[in-house]
DODO-488341 format. One record per residue: residue in three letters; x, y, z of N, C-alpha, C in turn. Coordinates in steps of 0.001 Angstrom, whole numbers, padded with zeros to 6 digits, always signed. Example, Ala and Ser with C-alpha at 12.3 -4.5 7.8 and 13.67 -1.06 7.14 Angstrom:
! DODO-488341
ala+013190-005690+007800+012300-004500+007800+013200-003300+007800ser+012850-002250+007080+013670-001060+007140+012900+000030+007870
//
This chain:
! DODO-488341
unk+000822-001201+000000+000000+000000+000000+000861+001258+000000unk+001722+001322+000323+002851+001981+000736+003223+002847-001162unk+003425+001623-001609+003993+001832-003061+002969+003252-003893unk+001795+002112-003424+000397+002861-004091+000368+004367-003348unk+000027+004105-002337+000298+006088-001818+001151+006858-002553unk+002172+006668-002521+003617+007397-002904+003309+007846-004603unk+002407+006630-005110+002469+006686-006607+001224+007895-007033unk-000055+007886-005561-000729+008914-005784-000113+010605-004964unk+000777+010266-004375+001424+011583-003636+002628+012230-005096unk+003302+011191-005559+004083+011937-006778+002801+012459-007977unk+001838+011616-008212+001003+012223-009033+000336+013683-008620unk+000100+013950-007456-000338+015202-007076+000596+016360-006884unk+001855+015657-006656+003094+016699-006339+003536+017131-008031unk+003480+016848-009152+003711+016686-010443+002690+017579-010878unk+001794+016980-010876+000638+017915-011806-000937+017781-011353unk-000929+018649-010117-002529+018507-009648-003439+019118-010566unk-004673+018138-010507-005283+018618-011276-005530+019058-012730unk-004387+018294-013544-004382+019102-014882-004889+017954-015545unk-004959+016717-015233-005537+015869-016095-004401+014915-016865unk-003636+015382-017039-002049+014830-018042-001093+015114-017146unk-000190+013998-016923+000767+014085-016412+002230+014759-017561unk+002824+015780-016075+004160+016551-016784+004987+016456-015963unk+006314+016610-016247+007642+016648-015325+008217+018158-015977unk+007705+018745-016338+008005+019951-016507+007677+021003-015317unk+009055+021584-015153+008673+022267-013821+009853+021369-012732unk+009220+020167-012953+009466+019781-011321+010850+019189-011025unk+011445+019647-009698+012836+019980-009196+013084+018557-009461unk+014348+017765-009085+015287+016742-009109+014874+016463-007820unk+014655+017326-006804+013621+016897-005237+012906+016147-005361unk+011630+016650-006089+010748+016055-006161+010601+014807-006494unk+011406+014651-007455+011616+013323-007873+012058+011863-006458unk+013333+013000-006285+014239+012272-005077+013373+011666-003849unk+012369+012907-003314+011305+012026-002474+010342+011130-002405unk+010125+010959-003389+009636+009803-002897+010372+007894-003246unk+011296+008489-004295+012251+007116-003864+012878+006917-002395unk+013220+008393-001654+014290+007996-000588+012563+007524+000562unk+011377+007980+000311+010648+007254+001550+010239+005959+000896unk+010128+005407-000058+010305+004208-000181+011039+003061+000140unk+012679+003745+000206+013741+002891+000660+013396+002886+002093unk+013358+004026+002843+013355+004074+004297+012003+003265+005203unk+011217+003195+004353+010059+002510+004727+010407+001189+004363unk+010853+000795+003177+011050-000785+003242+012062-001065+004567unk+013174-000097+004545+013694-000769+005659+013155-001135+006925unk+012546+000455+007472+011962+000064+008284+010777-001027+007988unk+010136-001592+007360+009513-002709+007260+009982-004099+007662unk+011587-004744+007061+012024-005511+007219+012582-005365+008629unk+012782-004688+009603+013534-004502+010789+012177-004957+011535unk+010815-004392+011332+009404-004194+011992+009478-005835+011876unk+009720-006774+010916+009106-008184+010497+010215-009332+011155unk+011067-008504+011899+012873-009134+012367+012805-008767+013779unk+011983-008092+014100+011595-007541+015684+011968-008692+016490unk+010892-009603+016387+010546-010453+017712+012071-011879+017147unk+011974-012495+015911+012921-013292+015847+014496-012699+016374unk+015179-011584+016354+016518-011193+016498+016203-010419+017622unk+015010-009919+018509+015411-009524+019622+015356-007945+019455unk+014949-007313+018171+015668-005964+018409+014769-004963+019127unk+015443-004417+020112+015369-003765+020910+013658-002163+020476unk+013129-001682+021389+012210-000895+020755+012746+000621+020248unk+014317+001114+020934+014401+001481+020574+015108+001773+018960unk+015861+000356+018336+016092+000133+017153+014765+000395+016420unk+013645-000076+016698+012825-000284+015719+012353+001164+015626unk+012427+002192+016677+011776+003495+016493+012825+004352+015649unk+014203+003961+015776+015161+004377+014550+014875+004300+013172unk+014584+002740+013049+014542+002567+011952+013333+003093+011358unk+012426+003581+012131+010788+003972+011773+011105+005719+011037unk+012406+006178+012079+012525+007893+011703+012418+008201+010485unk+013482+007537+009981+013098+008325+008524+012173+008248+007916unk+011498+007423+007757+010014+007031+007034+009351+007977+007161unk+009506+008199+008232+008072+008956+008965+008659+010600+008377unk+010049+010798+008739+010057+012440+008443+009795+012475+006979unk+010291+011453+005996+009939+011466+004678+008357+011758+004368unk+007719+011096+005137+006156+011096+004866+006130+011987+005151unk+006256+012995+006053+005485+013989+006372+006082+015188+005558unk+007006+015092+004923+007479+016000+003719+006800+015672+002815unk+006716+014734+002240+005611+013988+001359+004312+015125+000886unk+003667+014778+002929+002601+015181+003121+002308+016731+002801unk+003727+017271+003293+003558+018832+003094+003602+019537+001738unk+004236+018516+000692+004742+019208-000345+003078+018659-001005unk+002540+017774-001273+000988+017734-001622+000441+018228-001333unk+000243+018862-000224-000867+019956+000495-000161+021046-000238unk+000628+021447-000381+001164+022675-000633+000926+023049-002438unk+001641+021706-003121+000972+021796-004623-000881+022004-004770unk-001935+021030-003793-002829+021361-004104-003404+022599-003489unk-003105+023505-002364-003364+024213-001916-002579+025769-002910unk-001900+025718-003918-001659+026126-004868-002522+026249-006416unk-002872+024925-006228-004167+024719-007614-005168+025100-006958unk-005824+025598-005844-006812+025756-005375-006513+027403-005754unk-006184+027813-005469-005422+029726-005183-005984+029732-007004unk-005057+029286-007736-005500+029164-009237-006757+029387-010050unk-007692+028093-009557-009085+028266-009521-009868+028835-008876unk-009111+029249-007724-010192+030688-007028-009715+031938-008299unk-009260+032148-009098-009013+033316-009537-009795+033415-010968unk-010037+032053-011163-010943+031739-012664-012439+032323-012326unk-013347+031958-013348-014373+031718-012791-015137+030607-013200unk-016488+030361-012799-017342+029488-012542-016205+028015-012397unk-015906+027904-011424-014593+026449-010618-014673+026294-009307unk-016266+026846-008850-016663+026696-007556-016279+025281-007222unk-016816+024350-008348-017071+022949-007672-015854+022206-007918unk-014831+023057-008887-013709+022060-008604-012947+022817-007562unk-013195+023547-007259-012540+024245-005787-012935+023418-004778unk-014122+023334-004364-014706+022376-003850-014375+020925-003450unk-013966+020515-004523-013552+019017-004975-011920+018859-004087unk-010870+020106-004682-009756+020067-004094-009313+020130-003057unk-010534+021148-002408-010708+021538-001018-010872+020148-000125unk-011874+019147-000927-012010+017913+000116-010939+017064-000562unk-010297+017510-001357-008942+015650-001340-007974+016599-000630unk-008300+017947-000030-006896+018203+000874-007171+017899+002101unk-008716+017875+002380-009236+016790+003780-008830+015635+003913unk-008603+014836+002514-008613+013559+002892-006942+013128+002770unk-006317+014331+002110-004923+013906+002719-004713+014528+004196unk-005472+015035+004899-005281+015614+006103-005651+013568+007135unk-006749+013313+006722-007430+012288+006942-006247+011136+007263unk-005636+011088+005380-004360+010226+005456-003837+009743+006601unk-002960+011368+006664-001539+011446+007229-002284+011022+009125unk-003489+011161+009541-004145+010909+011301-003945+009517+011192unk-004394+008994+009906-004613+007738+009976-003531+006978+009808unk-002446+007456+009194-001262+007113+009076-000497+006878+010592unk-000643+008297+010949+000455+008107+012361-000393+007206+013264unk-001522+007346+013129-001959+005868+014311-001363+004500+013737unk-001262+004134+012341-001062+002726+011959+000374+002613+012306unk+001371+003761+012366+002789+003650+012365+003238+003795+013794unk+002029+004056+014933+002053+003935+016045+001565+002596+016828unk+000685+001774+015997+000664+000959+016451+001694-000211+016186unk+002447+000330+014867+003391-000863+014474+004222-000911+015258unk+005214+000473+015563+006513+000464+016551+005995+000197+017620unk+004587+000517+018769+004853+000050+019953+004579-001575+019888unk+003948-002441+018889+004142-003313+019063+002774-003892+019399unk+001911-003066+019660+000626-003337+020650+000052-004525+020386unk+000439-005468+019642-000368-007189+019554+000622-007963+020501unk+001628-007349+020516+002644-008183+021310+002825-007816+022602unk+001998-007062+023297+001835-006586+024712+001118-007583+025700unk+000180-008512+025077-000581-009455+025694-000502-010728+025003unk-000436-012217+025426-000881-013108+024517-002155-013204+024331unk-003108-012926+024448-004225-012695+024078-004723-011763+022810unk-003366-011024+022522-003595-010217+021336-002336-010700+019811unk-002287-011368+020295-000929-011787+019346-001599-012169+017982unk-003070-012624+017859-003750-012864+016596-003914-012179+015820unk-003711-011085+016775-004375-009469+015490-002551-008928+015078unk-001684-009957+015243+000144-009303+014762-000404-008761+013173unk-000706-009981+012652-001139-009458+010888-001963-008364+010264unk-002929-008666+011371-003838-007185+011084-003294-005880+010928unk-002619-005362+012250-001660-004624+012298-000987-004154+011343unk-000046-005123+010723+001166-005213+010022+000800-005242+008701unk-000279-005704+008151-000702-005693+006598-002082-005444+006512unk-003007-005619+007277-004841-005002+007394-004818-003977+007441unk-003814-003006+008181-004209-001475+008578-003762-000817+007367unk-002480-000850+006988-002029+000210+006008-003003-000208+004415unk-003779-001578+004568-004649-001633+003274-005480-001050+003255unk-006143-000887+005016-007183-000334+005135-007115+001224+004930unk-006308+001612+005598-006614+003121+005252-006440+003595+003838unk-005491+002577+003133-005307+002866+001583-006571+003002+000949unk-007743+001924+001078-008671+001805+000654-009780+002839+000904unk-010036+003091+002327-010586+004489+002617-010490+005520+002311unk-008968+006022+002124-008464+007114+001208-009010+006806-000344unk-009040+006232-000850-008962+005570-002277-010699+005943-002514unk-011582+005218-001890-012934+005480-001596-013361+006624-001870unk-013012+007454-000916-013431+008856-000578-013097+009394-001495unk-011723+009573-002427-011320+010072-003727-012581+009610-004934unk-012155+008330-004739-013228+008335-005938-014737+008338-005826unk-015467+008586-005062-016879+009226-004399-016674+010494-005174unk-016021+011239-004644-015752+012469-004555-015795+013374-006478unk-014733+012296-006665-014686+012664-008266-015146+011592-009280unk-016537+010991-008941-017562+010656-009738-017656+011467-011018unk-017474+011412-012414-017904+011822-013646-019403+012627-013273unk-018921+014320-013763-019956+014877-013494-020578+016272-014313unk-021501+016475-014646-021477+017745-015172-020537+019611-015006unk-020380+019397-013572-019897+020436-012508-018291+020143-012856unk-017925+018886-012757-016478+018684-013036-015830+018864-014352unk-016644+018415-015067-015820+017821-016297-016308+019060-017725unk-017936+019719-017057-017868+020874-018024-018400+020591-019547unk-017783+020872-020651-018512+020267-021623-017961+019335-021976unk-017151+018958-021712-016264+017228-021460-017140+015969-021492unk-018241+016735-020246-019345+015270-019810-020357+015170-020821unk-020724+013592-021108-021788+013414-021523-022229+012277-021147unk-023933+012094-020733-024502+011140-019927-024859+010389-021411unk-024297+008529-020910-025123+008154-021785-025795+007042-021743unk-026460+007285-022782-028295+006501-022277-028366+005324-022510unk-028770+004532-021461-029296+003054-022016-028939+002632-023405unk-028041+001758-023702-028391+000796-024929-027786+001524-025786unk-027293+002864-025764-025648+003632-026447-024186+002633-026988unk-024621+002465-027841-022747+002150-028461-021981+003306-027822unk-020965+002962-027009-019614+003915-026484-018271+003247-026968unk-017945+004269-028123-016678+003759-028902-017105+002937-030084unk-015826+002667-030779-016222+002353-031893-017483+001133-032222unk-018166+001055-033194-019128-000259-032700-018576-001395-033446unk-018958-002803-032924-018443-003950-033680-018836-004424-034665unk-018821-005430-035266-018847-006184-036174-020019-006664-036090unk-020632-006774-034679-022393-007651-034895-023393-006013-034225unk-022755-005037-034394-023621-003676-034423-024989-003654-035483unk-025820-003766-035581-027098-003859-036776-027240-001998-036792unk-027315-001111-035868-027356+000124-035988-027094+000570-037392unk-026962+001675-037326-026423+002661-038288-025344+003119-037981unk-024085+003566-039112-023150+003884-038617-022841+005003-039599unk-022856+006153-039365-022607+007456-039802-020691+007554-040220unk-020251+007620-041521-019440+007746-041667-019325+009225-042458unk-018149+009942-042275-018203+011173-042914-019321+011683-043366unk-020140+011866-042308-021513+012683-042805-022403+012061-043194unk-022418+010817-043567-023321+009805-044716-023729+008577-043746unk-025019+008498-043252-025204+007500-042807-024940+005691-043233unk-024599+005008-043251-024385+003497-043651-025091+002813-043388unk-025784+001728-043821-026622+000696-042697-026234-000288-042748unk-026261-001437-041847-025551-002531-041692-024349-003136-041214unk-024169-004261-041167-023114-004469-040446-021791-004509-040273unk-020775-004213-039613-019456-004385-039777-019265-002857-039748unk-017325-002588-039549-017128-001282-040049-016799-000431-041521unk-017166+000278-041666-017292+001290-042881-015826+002136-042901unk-015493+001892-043697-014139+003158-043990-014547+003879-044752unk-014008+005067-043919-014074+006821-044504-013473+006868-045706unk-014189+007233-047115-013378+007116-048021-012511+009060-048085
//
């Protein structure tokens, strides 16, 4: 899940909101962060999964947790900061109430993230399944349920949010109706198929002469 965040945190740090991805513009930083919290998080991952077999100590494991964590939260700041930038943008346009709107709540839900984050990365380093034997069942949950889960919640709420819509997409959108061919039609299409102006009837495709 880890991978997947990072892959939607470089997409927002790159080009919020424009629809097409660009690397134009963006520093050799940008780039750099989110490989170096990838490395630092795998490590700390493999140290988190080496805990209880080698003994290591809690305060090793809260070492190995540091960097991750300061990475993320640079992460965190430089996304808030790109979309809280595209927001400034579209306040200056007009009629972009609702994608103001829209940006305004995925900067909630990276606010959302990052709460939900430091609880899952708090429960990993203290260990809390391994405090009781009575809790030792939920080690996995912990360790691979939580960070899916909040991935998925985040993920949710995004795409709720930016449902295909008139308000969003502008004259972009079009609703379509029951029983619509979308895209080219096939070979067992009986319709009509309008080629350069000239309707066709029958089956198969027609080339534009």
């Amino acid at each position: 899940s880890s991978y997947k965040l990072v892959a939607i945190f470089y997409s927002v740090i790159t080009n919020p909101g424009k629809g097409v991805h660009s690397d134009q513009g963006i520093s050799f930083l940008m780039h750099l962060l989110p490989m170096l919290f990838l490395i630092f998080n795998f490590n700390h991952t493999i140290v988190q999964y080496l805990r209880h077999g080698y003994l290591i100590s809690f305060f090793d494991v809260f070492i190995s947790a540091a960097p991750a964590v300061v990475m993320g939260i640079v992460l965190l700041l430089v996304a808030v900061r790109q979309v809280s930038g595209f927001i400034e943008t579209l306040e200056r346009e007009k009629d972009q109430e609702s994608k103001v709107g829209m940006y305004r709540y995925l900067k909630g839900v990276i606010f959302f993230a990052a709460i939900a984050s430091a609880f899952m990365m708090s429960s990993q380093v203290l260990d809390i399944p391994a405090t009781t034997s009575a809790m030792w069942a939920f080690e996995a949950t912990v360790m691979h349920g939580l960070p899916q889960l909040v991935f998925m919640l985040c993920i949710t709420l995004i795409m709720i949010k930016s449902w295909p819509s008139a308000d969003l997409q502008g004259y972009a959108y079009e609703k379509q109706d029951k029983g619509d061919t979308i895209g080219v039609p096939g070979i067992d299409d009986e319709d009509d198929v309008e080629v350069a102006g000239t309707a066709v009837e029958g089956k198969g495709l027609v080339a534009a002469e």
